[in-house]
N, C-alpha and C positions, 0 to 999 in steps of 0.2 A: 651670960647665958640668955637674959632676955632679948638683947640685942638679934643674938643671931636666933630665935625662935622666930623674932619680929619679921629677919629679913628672910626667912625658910617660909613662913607668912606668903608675906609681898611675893615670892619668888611661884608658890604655889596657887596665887590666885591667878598669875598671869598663864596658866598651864591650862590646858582642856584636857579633862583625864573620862578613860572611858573604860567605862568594868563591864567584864563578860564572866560568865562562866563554861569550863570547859569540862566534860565528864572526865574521869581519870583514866578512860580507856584511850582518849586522845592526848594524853600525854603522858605517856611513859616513863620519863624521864623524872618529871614530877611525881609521879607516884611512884617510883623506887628509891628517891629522896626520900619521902614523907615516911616510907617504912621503913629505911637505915634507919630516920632521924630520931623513931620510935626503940629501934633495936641500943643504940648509943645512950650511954650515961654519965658521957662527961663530954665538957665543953668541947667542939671538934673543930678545925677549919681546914679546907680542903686548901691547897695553892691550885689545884688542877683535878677536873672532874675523877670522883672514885670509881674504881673501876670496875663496879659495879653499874655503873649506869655507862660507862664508854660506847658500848654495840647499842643502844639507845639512839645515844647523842649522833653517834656515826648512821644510823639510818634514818635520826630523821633529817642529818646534814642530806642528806643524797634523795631526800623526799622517797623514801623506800613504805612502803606499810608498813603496821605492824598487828595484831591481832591479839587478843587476849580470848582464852579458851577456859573456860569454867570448870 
């Protein structure tokens, strides 16, 4: 285990990483993730987006808006 910590290490120094943050209105997607993830109580894993988020994922493939209303 140390070995491969060591070389996830080596592997990640060689990497330039670049953090942003994005409001949760610009991503949809993520935010109706984030609230199944709250609504679920046991371990889950998708194979294929739920389909709760699919018309998300489908506009923002197609760079479509989206809006949230209060």
């Amino acid at each position: 285990l140390k070995i491969r910590w060591k070389n996830c290490l080596v592997k990640a120094s060689q990497m330039n990483f670049l953090i942003s943050h994005i409001y949760r209105e610009g991503n949809h997607c993520a935010d109706k993730l984030a609230s199944l993830g709250l609504a679920v109580n046991e371990y889950t894993w998708w194979s294929s987006p739920p389909i709760c988020i699919r018309e998300e994922l489908t506009k923002n493939r197609l760079g479509l808006p989206s809006y949230r209303f209060c």
